[in-house]
C-alpha positions in Angstrom: 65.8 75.9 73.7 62.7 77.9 72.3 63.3 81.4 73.7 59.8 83.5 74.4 60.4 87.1 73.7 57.9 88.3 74.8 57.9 86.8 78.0 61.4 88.0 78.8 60.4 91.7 77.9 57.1 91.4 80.4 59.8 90.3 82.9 62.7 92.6 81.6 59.7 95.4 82.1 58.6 94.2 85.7 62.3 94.4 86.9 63.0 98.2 85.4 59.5 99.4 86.3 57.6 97.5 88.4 57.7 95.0 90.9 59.2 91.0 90.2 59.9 88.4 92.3 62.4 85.4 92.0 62.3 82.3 93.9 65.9 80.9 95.0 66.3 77.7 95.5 69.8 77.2 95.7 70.3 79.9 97.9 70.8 78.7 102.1 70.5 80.0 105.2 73.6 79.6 108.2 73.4 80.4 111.0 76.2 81.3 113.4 76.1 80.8 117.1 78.1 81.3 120.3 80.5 83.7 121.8 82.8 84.0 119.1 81.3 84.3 116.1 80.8 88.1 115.4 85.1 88.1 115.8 85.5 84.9 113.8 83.6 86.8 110.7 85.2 89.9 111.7 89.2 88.0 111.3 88.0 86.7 107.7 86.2 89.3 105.5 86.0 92.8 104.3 83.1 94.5 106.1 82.8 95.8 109.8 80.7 92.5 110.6 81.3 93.5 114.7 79.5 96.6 114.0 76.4 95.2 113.3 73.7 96.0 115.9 70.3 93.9 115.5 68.2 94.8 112.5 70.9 95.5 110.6 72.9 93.5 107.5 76.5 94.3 105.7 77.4 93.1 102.7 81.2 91.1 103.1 83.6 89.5 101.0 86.0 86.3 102.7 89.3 87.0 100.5 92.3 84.8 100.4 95.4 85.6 101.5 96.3 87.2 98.2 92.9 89.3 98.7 91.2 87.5 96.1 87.5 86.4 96.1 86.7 83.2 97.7 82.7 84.5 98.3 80.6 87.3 98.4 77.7 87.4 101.0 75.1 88.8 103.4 75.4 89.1 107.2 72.1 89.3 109.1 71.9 90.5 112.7 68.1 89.7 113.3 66.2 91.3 116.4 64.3 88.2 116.7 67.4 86.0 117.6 69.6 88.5 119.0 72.6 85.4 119.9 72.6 84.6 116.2 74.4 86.0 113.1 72.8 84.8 110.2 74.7 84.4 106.9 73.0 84.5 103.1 75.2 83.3 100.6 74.8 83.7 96.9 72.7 81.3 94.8 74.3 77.7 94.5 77.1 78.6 97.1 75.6 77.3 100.8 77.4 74.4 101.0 81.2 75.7 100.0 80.8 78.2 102.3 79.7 76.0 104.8 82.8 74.3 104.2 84.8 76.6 104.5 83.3 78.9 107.9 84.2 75.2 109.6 87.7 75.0 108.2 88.4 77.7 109.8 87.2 77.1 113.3 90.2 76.5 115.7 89.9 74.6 118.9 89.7 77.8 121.3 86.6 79.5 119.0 83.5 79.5 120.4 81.1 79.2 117.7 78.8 77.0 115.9 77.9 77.1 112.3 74.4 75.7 111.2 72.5 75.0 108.1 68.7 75.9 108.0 67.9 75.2 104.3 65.8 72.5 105.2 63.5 74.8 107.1 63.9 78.3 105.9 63.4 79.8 101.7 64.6 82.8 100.1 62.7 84.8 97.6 64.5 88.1 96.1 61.7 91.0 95.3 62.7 93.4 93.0 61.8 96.6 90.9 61.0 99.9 92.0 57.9 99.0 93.2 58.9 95.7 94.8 58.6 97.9 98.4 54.5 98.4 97.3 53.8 94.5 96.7 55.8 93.7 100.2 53.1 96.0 102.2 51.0 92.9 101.4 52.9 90.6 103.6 52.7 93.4 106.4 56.4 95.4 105.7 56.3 99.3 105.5 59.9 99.4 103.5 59.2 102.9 102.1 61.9 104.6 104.4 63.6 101.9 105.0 67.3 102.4 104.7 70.1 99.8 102.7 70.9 97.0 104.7 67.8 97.5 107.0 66.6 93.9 108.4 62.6 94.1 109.1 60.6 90.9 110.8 57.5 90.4 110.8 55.1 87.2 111.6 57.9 84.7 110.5 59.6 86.5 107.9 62.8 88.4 107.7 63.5 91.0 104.8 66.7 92.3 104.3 66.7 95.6 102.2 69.4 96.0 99.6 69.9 99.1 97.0 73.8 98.5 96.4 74.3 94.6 96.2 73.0 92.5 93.6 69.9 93.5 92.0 68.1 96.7 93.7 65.2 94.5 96.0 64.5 93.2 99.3 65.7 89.5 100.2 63.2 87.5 101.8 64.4 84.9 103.7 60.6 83.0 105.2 59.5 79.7 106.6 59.8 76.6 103.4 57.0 75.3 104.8 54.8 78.9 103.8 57.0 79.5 100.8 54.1 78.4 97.9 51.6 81.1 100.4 54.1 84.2 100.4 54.4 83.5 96.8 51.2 83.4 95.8 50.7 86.6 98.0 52.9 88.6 96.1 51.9 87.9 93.0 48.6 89.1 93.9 50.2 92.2 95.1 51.4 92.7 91.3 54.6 91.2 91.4 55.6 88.6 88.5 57.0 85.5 89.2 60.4 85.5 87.2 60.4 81.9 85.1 64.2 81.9 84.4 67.3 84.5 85.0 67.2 86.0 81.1 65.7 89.5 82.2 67.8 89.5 85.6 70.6 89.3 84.1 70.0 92.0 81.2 69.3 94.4 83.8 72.0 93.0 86.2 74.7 94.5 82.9 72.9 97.5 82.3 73.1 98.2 86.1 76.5 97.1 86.2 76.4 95.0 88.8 78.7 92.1 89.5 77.6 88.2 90.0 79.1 85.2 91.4 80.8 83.1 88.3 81.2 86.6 86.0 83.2 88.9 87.7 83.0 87.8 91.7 85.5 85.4 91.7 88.9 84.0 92.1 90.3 85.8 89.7 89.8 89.6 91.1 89.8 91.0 94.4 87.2 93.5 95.8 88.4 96.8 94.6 89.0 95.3 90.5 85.1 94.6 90.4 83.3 97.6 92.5 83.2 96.1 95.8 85.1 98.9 97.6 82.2 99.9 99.4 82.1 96.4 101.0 85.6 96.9 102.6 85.3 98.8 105.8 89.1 100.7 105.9 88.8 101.5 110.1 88.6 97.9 111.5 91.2 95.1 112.8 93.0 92.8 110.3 91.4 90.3 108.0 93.0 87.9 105.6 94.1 90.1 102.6 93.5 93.3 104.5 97.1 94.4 104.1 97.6 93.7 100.2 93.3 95.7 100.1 94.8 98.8 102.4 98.2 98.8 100.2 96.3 99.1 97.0 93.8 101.9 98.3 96.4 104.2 100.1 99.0 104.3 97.2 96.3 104.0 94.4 97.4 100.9 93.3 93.8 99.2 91.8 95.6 98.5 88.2 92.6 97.0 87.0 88.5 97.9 87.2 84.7 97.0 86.3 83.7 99.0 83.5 80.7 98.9 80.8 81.3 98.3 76.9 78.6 99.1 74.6 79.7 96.9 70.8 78.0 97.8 67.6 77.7 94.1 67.5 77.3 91.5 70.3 80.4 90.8 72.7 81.2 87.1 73.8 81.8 86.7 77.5 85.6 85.4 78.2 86.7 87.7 75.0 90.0 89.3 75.1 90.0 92.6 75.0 93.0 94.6 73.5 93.9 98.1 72.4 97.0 98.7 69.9 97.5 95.2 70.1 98.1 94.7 73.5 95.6 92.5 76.1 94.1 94.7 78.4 91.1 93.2 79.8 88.4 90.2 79.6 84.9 90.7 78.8 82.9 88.9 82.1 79.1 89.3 81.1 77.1 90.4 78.3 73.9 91.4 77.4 71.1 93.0 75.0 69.3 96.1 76.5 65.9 96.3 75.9 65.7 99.6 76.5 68.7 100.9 75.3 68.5 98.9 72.5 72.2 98.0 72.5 74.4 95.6 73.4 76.4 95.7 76.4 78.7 93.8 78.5 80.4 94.2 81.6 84.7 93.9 81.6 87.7 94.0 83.6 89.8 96.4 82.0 93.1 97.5 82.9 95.0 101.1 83.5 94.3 103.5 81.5 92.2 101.5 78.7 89.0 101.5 81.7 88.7 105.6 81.0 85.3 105.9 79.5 85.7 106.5 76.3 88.2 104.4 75.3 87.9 102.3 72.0 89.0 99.1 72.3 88.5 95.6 70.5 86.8 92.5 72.4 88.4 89.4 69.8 87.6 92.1 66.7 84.4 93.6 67.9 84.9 97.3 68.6 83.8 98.8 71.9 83.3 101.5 73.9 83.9 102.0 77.4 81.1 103.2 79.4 81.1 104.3 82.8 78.1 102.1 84.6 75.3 102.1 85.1 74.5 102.3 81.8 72.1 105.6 81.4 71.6 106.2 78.2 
């Protein structure tokens, strides 16, 4: 496939310093109902899901037993359906977590899981001035704070600074999608044609993804994802092996940045004085730092930026993210 260059440094440049938007098609809506369902989140993942209070969002993370990832998501607590929770899973992974939520409903819980992907879209706007092309729609996002939930007319937005790429999630009626789109882009965001420029800025940023680094392999903690683990509420699946690893500093393993002199391959080895240390997870050319860099999984003490280490026989340098410079 013919790669367009210069369409992917237009988009590259919207994301860093303007505004872009990104349709996402494989990303769902469900929706959780009844008396039970802020404590049947609340037994399974990391965050203080009970906490929420309407018009706001958490970021969470449903671990196994073992406290590894089974899925990273968003939970909505939306003014305009106050009996609701509303869960936005990652691109591509509605239907396993769908699954899953229902696997785990016993015969005393009271609450219902639904799926409205037939009748609801999500669109991600991003870039710094992804806040000035919403104002179209009607938002005023200037002040609004991370994990802030805004309706208006239809529409939900769900501001998010920490998780995923910097931008606001919009979650709006399919059936006004191709409108809201072409809104926007009249507002001065570009439409985003394929993932190339997301995910160059998604390494610089240092910022984990579903199928790189959140998954099955690591827990939480390994990939930057302590923030997303509230330590002060009741017991979730892998909350003791989580607590155990934070209170006697026993995260053996972290995200870091490498910057190669030459490009890095994702799934490399990475080694220093001959022994395996780490796994190279993503990898990317920066535009702007003209470099290339990838995101790893390096053990104790080989993460300390710094370090020099070899990914399959291409030398690197740990970097402490984001990348800066």
């Amino acid at each position: 496939m013919l790669i367009d260059t210069q369409l992917v440094l237009d988009e590259y440049t919207a994301l860093r310093d303007g505004a872009a938007l990104q349709l996402r098609p494989t990303a769902g809506v469900l929706v959780l109902t009844d008396a039970d369902r802020a404590d049947f989140l609340q037994r399974m993942t990391t965050n203080n899901v009970a906490a929420l209070r309407p018009g706001q969002s958490c970021v969470t993370v449903l671990t196994s037993p073992t406290a590894r990832i089974v899925q990273v998501f968003t939970v909505v607590s939306p003014a305009g359906e106050p009996d609701a929770i509303w869960l936005l899973p990652a691109p591509g992974e509605t239907a396993a977590l769908e699954r899953h939520l229902r696997g785990q409903i016993f015969f005393m819980d009271k609450v219902r899981v639904s799926n409205r992907g037939a009748t609801l879209a999500r669109l991600r706007v991003l870039g710094p001035q992804a806040v000035n092309a919403l104002a179209a729609l009607g938002f005023d996002l200037a002040q609004a704070a991370d994990g802030a939930v805004h309706e208006h007319e239809g529409l939900l937005a769900v501001v998010q600074r920490e998780y995923d790429l910097p931008g606001v999630e919009l979650v709006v009626p399919a059936a006004r999608l191709d409108a809201i789109v072409e809104e926007l882009q009249q507002a001065g965001a570009l439409r985003l044609t394929d993932d190339l420029a997301v995910h160059a800025r998604r390494v610089e940023l240092g910022r984990p993804a579903p199928g790189a680094e959140l998954t099955g392999d690591y827990n939480p903690l390994e990939v930057g994802l302590a923030w997303a683990c509230a330590e002060n509420k009741g017991c979730y699946t892998g909350q003791e092996i989580i607590a155990r690893q934070v209170t006697y500093d026993k995260v053996t393993r972290t995200l870091v940045g490498l910057r190669g002199a030459e490009p890095l391959a994702a799934g490399a080895q990475i080694t220093a004085d001959g022994r395996d240390v780490g796994v190279v997870t993503s990898v990317a050319w920066s535009p702007a730092l003209a470099a290339h860099l990838a995101l790893a999984i390096v053990k104790r003490p080989h993460n300390a930026t710094g370090a020099a280490l070899l990914a399959e026989g291409a030398a690197a340098i740990v970097e402490a993210l984001p990348f800066t410079h």
